[in-house]
BAMI-698103 format. One record per residue: chain; residue in one letter; y, z, x of N, C-alpha, C, O in turn. Coordinates in steps of 0.05 Angstrom, whole numbers, plus 5000, padded with zeros to 4 digits. Each point is the difference from the previous one (the first is absolute). Layout:
BEGIN
+-----+------+------+------+------+-------+-------+-------+------+------+------+------+------+------+
: mol : type : n.py : n.pz : n.px : ca.py : ca.pz : ca.px : c.py : c.pz : c.px : o.py : o.pz : o.px :
+-----+------+------+------+------+-------+-------+-------+------+------+------+------+------+------+
:   A :    A :    Y :    Z :    X :     Y :     Z :     X :    Y :    Z :    X :    Y :    Z :    X :
...
+-----+------+------+------+------+-------+-------+-------+------+------+------+------+------+------+
! end
This chain:
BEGIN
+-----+------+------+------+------+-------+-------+-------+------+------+------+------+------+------+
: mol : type : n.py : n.pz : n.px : ca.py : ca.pz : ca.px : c.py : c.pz : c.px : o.py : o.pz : o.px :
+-----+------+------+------+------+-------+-------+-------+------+------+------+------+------+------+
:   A :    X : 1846 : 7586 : 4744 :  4983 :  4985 :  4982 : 4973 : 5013 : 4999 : 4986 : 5007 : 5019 :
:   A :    X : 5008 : 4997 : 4956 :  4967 :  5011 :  5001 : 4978 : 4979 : 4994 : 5004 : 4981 : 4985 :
:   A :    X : 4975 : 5022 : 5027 :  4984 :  4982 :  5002 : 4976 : 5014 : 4971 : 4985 : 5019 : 5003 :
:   A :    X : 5016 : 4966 : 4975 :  4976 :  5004 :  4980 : 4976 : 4975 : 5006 : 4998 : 4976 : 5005 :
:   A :    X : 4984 : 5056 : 4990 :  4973 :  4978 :  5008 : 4986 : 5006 : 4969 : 5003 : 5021 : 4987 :
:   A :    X : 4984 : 4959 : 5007 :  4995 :  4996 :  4970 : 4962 : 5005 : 5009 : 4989 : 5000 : 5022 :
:   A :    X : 5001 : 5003 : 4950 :  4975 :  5009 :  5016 : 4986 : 4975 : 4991 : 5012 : 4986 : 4983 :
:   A :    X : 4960 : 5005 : 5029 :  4993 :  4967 :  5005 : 4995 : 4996 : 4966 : 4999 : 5021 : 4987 :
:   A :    X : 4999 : 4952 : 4997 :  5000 :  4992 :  4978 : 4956 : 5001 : 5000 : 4986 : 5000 : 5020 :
:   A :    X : 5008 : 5002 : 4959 :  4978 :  5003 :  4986 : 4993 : 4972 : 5014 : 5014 : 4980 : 4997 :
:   A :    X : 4962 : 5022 : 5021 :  4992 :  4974 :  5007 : 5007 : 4989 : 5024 : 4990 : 4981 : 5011 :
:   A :    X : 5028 : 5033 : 4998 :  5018 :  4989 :  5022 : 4982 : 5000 : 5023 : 4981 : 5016 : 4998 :
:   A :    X : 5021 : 4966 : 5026 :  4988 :  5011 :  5026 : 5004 : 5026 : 5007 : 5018 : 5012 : 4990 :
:   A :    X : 4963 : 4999 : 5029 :  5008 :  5025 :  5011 : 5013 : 4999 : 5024 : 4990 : 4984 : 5015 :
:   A :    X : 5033 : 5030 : 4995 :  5009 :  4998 :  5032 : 4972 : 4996 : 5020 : 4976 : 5001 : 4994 :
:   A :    X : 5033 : 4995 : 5025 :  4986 :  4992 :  5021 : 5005 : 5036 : 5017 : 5018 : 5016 : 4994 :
:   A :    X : 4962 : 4989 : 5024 :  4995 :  5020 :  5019 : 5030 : 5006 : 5010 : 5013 : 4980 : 5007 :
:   A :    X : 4996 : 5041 : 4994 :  5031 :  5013 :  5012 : 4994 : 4987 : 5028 : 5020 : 5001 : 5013 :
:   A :    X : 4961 : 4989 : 4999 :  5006 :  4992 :  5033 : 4998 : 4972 : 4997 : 5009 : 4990 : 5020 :
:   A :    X : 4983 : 4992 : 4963 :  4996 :  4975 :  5006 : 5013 : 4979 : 4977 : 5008 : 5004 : 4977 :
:   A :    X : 4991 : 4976 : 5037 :  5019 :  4978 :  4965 : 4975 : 4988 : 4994 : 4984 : 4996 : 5018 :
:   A :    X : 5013 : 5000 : 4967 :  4978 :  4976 :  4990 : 5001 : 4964 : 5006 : 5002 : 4983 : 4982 :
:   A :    X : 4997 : 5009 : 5055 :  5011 :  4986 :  5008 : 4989 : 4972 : 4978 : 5016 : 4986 : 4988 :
:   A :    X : 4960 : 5011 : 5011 :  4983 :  4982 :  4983 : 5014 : 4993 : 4979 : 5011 : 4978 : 4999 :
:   A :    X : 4992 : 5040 : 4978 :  5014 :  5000 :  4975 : 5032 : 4987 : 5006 : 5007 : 4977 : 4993 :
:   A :    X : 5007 : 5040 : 5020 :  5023 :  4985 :  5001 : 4997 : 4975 : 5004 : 5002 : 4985 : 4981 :
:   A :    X : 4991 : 5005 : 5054 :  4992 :  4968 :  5001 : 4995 : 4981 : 4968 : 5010 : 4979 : 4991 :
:   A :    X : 4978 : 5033 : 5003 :  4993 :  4984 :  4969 : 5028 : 4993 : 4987 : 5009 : 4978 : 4993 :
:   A :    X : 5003 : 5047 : 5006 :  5020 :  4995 :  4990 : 5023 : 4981 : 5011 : 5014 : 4984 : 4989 :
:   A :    X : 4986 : 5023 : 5034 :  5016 :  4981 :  5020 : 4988 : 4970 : 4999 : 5016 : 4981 : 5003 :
:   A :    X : 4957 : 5015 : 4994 :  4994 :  4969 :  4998 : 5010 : 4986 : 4979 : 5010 : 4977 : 5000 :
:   A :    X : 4985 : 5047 : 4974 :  5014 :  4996 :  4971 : 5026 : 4986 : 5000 : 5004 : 4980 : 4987 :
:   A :    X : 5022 : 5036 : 5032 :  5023 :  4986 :  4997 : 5002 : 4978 : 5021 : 5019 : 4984 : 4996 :
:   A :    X : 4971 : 5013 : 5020 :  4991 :  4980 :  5019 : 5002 : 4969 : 4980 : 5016 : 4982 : 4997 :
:   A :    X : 4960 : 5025 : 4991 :  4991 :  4979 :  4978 : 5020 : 4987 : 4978 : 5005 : 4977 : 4995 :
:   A :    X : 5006 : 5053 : 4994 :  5027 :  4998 :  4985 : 5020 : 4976 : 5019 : 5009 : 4978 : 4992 :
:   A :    X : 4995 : 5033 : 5030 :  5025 :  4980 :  5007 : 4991 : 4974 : 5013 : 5017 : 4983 : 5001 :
:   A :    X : 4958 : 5012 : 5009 :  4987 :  4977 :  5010 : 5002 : 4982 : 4975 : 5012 : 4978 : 4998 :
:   A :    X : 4974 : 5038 : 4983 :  5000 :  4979 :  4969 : 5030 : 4992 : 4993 : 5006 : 4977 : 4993 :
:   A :    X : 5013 : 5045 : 5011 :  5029 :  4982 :  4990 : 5010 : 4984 : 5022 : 5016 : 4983 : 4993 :
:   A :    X : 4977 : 5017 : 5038 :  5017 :  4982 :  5012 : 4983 : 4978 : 5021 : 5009 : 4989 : 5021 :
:   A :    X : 4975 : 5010 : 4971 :  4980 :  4975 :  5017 : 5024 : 4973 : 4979 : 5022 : 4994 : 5010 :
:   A :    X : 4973 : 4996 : 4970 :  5005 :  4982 :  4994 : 5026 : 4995 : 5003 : 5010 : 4978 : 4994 :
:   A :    X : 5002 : 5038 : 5014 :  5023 :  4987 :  5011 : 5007 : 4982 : 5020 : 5017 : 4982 : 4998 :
:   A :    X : 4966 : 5024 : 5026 :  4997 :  4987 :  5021 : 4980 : 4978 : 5001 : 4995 : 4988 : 5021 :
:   A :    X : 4991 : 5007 : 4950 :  4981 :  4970 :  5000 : 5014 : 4984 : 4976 : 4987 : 4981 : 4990 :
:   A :    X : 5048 : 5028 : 4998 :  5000 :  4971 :  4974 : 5001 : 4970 : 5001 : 5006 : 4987 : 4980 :
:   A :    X : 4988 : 4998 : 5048 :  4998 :  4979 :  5002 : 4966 : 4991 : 4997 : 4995 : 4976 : 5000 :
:   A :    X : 4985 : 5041 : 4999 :  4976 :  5001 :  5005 : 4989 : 5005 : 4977 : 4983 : 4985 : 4989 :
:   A :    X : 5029 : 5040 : 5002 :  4992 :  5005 :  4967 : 5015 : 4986 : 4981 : 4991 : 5006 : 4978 :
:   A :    X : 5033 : 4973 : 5019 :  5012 :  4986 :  4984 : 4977 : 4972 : 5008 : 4988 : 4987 : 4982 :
:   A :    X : 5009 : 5008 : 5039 :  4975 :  4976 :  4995 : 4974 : 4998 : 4992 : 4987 : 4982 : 4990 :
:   A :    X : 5005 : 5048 : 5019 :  4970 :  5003 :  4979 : 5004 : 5001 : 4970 : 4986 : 4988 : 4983 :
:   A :    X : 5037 : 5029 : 5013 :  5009 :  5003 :  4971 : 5012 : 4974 : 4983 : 5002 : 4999 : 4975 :
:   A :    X : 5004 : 4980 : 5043 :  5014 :  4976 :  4989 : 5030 : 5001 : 4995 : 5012 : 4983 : 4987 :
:   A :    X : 5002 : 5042 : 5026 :  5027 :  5005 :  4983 : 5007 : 5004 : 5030 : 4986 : 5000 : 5019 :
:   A :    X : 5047 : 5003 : 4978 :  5020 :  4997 :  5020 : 5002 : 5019 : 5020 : 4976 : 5006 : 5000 :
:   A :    X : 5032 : 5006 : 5014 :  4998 :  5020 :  5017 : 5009 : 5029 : 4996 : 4994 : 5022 : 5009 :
:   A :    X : 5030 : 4964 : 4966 :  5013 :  5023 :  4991 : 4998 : 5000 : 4969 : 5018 : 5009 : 4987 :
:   A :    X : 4964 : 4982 : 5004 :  4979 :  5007 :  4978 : 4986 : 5015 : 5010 : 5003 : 5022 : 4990 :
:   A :    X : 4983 : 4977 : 5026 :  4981 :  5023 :  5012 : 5008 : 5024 : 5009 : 4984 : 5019 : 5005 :
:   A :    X : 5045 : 4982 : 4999 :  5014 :  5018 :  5008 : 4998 : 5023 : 4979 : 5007 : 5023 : 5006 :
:   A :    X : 4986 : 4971 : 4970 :  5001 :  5008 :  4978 : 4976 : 5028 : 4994 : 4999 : 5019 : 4986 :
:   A :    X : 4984 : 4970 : 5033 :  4977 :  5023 :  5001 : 5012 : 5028 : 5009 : 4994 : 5021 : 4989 :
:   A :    X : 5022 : 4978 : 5033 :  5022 :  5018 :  5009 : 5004 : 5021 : 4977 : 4991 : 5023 : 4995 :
:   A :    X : 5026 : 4960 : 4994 :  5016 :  5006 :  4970 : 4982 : 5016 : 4980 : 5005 : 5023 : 4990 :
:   A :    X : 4971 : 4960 : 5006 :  4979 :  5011 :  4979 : 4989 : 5032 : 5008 : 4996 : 5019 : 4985 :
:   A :    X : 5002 : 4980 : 5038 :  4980 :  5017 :  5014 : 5029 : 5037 : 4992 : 5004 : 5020 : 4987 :
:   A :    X : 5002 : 4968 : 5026 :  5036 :  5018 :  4997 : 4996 : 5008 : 4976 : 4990 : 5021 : 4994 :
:   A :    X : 5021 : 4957 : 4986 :  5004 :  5015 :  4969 : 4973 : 5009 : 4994 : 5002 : 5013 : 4979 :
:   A :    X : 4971 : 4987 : 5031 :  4980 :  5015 :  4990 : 5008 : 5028 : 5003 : 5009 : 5017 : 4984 :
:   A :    X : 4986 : 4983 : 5041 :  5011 :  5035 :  5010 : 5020 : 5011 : 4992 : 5003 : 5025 : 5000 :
:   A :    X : 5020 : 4953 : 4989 :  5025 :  5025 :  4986 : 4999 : 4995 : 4975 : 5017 : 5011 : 4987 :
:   A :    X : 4963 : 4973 : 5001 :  5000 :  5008 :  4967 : 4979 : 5025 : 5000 : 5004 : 5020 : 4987 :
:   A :    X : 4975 : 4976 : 5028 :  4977 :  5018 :  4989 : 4999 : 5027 : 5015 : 4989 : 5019 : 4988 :
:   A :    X : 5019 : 4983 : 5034 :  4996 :  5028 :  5011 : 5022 : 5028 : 4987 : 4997 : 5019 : 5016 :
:   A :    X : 5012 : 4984 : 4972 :  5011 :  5023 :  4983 : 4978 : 4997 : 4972 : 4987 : 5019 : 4995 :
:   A :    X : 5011 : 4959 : 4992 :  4981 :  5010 :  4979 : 4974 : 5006 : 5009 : 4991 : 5022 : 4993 :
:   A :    X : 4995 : 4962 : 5023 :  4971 :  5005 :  5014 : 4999 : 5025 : 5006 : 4982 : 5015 : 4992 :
:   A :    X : 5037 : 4991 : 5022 :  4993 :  5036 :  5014 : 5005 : 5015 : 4981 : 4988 : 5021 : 5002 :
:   A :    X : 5029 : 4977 : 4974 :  4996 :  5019 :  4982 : 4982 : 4994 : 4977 : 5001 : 5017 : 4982 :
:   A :    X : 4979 : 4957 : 5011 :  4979 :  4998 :  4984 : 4981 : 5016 : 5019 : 4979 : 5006 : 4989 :
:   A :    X : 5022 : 5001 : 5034 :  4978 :  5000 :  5020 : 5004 : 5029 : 5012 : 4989 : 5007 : 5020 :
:   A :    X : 5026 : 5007 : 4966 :  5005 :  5027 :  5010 : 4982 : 5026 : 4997 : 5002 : 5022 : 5012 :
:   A :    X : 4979 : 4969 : 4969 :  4968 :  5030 :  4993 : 4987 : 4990 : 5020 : 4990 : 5016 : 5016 :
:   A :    X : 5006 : 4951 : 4989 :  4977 :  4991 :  5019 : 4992 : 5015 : 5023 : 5018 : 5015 : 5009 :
:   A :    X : 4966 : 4985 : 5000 :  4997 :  5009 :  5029 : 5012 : 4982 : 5010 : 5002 : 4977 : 4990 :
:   A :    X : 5010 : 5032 : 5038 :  5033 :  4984 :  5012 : 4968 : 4975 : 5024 : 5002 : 4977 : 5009 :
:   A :    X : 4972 : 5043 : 4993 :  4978 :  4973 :  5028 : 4985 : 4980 : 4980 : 4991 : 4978 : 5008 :
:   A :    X : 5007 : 5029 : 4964 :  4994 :  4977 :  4983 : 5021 : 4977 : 5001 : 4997 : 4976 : 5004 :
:   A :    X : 5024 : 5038 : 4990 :  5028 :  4983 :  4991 : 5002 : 4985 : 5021 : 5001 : 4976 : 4994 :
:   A :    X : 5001 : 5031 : 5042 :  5002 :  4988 :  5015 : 4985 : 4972 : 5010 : 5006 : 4979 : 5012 :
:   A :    X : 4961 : 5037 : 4971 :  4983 :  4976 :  5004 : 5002 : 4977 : 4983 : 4991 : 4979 : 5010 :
:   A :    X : 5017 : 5020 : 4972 :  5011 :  4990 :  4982 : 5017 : 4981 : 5004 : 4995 : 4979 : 4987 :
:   A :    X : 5024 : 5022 : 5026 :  5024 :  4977 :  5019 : 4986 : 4994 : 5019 : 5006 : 4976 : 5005 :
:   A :    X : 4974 : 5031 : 5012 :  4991 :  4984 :  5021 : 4976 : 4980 : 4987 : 4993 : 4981 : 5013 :
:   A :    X : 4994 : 5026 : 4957 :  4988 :  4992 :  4993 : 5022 : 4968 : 4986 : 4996 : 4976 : 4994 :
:   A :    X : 5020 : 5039 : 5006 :  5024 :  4976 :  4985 : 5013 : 4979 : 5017 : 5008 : 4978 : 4993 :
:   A :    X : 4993 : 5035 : 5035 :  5011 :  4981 :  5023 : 4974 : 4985 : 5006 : 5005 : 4977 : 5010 :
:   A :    X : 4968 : 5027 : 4989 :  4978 :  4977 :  5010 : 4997 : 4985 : 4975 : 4992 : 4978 : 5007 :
:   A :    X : 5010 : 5023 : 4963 :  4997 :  4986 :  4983 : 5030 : 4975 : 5000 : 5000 : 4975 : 4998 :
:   A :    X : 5026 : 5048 : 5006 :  5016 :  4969 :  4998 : 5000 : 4985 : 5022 : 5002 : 4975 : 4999 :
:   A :    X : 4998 : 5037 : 5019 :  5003 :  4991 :  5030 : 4975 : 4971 : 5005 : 5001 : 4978 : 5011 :
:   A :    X : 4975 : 5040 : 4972 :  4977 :  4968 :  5007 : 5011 : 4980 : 4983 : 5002 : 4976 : 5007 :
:   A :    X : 5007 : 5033 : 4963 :  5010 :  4974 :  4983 : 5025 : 4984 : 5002 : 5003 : 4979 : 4989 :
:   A :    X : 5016 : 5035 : 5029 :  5018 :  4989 :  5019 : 4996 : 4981 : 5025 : 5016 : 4981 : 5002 :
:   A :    X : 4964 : 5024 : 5017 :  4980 :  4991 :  5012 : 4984 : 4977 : 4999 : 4990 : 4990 : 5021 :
:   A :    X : 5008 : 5002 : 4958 :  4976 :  4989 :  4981 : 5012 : 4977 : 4984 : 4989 : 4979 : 4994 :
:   A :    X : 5032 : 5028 : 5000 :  5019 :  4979 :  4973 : 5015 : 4979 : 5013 : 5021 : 5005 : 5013 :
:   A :    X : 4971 : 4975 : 4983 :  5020 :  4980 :  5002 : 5024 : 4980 : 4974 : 5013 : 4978 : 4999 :
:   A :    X : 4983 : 5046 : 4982 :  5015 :  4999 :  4977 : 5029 : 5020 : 5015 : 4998 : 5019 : 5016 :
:   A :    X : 5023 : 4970 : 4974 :  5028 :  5011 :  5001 : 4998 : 5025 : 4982 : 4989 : 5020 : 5009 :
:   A :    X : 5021 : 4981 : 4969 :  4997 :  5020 :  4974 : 4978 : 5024 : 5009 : 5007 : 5023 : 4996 :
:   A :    X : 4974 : 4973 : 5012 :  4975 :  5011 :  4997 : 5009 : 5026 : 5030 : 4998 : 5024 : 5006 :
:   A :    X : 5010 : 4949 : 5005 :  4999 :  5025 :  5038 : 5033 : 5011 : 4988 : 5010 : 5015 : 5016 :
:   A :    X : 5001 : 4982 : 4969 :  5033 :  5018 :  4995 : 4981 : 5018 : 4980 : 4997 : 5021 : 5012 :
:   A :    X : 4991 : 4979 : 4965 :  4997 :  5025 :  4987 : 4981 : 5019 : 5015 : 5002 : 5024 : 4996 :
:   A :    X : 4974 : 4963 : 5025 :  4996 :  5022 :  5016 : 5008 : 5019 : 5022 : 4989 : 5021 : 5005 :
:   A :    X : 5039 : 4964 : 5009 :  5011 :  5011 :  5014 : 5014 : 5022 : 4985 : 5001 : 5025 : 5003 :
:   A :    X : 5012 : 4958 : 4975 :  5019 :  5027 :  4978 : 4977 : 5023 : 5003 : 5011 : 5020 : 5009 :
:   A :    X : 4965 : 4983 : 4987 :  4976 :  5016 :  4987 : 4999 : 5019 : 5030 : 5001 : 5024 : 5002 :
:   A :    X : 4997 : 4958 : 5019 :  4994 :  5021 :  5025 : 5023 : 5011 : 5003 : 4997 : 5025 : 5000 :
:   A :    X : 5029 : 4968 : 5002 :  5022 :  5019 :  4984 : 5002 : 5029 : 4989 : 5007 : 5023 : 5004 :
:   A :    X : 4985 : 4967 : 4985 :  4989 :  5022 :  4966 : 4988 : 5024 : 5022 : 5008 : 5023 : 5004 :
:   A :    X : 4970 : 4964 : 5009 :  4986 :  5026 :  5017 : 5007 : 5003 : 5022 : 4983 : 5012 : 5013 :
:   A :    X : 5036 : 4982 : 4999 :  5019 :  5009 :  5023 : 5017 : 5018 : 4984 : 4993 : 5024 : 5003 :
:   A :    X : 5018 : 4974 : 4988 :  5018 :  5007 :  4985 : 4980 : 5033 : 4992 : 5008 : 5020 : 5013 :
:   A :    X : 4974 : 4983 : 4973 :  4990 :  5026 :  4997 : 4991 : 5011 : 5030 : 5007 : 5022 : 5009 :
:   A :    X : 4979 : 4963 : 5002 :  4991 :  5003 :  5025 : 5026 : 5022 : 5025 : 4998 : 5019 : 5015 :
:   A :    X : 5022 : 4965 : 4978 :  5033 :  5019 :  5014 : 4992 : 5010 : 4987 : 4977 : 5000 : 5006 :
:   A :    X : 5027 : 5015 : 4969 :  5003 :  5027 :  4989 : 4982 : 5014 : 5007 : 5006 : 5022 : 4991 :
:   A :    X : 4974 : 4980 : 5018 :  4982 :  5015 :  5012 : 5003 : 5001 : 5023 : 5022 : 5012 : 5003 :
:   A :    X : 4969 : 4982 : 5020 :  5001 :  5007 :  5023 : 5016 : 5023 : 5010 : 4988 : 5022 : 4999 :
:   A :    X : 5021 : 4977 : 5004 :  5020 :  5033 :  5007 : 4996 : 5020 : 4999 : 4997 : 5017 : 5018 :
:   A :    X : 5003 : 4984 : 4943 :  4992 :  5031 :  4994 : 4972 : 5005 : 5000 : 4994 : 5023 : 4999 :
:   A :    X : 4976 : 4949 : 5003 :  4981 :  5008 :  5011 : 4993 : 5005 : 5021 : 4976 : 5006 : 4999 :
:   A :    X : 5037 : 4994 : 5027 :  5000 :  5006 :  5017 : 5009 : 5027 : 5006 : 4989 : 5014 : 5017 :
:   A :    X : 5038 : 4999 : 4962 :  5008 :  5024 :  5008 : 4975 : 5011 : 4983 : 4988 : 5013 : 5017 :
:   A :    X : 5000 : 4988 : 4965 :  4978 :  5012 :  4984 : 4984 : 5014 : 5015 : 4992 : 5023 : 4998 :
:   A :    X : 5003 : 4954 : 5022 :  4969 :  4999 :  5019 : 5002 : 5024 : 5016 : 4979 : 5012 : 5005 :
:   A :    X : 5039 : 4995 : 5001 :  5002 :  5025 :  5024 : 5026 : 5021 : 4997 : 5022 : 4995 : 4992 :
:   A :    X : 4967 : 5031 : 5017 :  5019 :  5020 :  4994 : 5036 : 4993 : 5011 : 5007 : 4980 : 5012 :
:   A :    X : 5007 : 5037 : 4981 :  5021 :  4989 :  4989 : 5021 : 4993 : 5030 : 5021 : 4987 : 4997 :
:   A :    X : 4966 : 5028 : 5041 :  5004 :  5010 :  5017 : 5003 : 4963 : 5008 : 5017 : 4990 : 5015 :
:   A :    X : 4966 : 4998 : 4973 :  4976 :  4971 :  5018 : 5013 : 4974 : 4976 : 4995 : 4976 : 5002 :
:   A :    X : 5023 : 5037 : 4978 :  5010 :  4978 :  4977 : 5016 : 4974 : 5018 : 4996 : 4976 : 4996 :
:   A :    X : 5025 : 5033 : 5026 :  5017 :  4985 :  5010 : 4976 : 4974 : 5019 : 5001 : 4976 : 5000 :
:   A :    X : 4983 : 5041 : 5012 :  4986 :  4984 :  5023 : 4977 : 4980 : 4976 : 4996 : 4976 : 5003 :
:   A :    X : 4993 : 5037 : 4980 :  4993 :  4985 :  4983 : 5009 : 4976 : 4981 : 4985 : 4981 : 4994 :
:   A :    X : 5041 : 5021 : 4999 :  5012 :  4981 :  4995 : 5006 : 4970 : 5020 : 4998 : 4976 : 4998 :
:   A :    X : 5008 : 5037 : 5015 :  5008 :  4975 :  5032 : 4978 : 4993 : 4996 : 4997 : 4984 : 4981 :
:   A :    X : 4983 : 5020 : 5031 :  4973 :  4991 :  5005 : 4990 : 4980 : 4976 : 4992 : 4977 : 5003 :
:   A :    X : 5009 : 5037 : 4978 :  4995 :  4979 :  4965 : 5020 : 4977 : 5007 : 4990 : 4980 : 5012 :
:   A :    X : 5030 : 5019 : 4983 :  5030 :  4984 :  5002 : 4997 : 4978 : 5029 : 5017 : 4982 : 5004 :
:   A :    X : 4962 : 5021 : 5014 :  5008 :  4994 :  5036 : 4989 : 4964 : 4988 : 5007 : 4980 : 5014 :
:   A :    X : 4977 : 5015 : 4961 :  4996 :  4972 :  4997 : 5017 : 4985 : 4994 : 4994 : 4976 : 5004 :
:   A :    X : 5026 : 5028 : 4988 :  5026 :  4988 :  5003 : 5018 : 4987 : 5020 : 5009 : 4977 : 4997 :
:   A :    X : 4993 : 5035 : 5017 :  5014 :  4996 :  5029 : 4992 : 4983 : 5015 : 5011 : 4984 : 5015 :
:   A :    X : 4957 : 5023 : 4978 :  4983 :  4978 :  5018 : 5001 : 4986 : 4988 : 5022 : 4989 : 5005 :
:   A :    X : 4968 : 5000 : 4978 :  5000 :  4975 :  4978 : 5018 : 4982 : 5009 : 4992 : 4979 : 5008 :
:   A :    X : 5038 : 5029 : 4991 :  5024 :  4989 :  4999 : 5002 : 4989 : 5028 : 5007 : 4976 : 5002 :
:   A :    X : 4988 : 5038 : 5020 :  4994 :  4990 :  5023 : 4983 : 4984 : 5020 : 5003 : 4988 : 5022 :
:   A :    X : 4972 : 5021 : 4955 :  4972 :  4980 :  5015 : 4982 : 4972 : 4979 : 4987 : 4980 : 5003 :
:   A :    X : 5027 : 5040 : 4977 :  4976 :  4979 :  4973 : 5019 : 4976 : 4997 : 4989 : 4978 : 4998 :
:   A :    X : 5032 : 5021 : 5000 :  5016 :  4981 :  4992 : 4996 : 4978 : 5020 : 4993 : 4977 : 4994 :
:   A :    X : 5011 : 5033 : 5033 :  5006 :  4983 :  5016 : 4967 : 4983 : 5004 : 4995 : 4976 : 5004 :
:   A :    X : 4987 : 5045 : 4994 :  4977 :  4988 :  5005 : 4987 : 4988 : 4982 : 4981 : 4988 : 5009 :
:   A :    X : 5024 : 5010 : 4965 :  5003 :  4987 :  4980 : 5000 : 4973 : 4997 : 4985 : 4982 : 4990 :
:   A :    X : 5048 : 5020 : 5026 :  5008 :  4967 :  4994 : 4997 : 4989 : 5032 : 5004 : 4977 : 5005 :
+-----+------+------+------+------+-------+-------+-------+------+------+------+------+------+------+
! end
């Protein structure tokens, strides 16, 4: 197998130093999907709590689940390709800018309708938000440091699933 290395896109980050990863930057990114999966699975573990603030059943609320889901698989194939000249640390800021806007009006709403179309919406930017991570991470550093870079971006996951949830609910 040959390995092609493409040369960086107009705009792109520059690698990081041949001896070091850019521990900072990744973290970011790793909080990024942290956030991604915190935002899809906290409410699972509160629909008796959030169906009574919301006024609806338990499994009406269950429904945020649902919303949040079809955000990310309707919009992340078109998002990343409306979003493909962007610079990939705008674009990023952009979903995190998108996860504290729905996330507070989710937060905030004690309307039904209102906390489902913003969950759909934080969706939407999870959904672009996965399509980035990865290959900004392999971007960040020469091509030797792509594998250890990736893990490291990707490590908010794991945790999430293991610590946020539980500490969560």
């Amino acid at each position: 197998m040959t390995d092609i290395i493409l040369p960086p896109r107009k705009g792109a980050a520059r690698p990081a130093d041949a001896g070091r990863l850019p521990i900072a930057a990744l973290l970011a990114l790793a909080m990024t999907g942290f956030i991604c999966i915190v935002t899809e699975t906290l409410p699972a573990g509160l629909l008796p709590q959030i169906g009574e603030g919301l006024g609806v059943s338990p499994s009406l609320a269950g429904q945020m689940v649902t919303a949040y889901a079809l955000g990310s698989l309707l919009a992340a194939i078109p998002l990343t390709i409306a979003t493909r000249g962007w610079r990939r640390r705008n674009v990023l800021l952009l979903t995190i800018v998108g996860f504290l806007a729905f996330n507070s009006v989710t937060a905030l709403s004690s309307n039904y309708w209102l906390t489902l179309a913003a969950r759909f919406f934080a969706g939407t930017a999870a959904g672009l938000a996965w399509s980035l991570l990865a290959g900004y991470a392999r971007r960040m550093v020469q091509p030797h440091q792509q594998g250890r870079a990736m893990a490291l971006a990707m490590v908010g996951t794991p945790i999430e699933l293991s610590l946020g949830v539980p500490l969560g609910t």
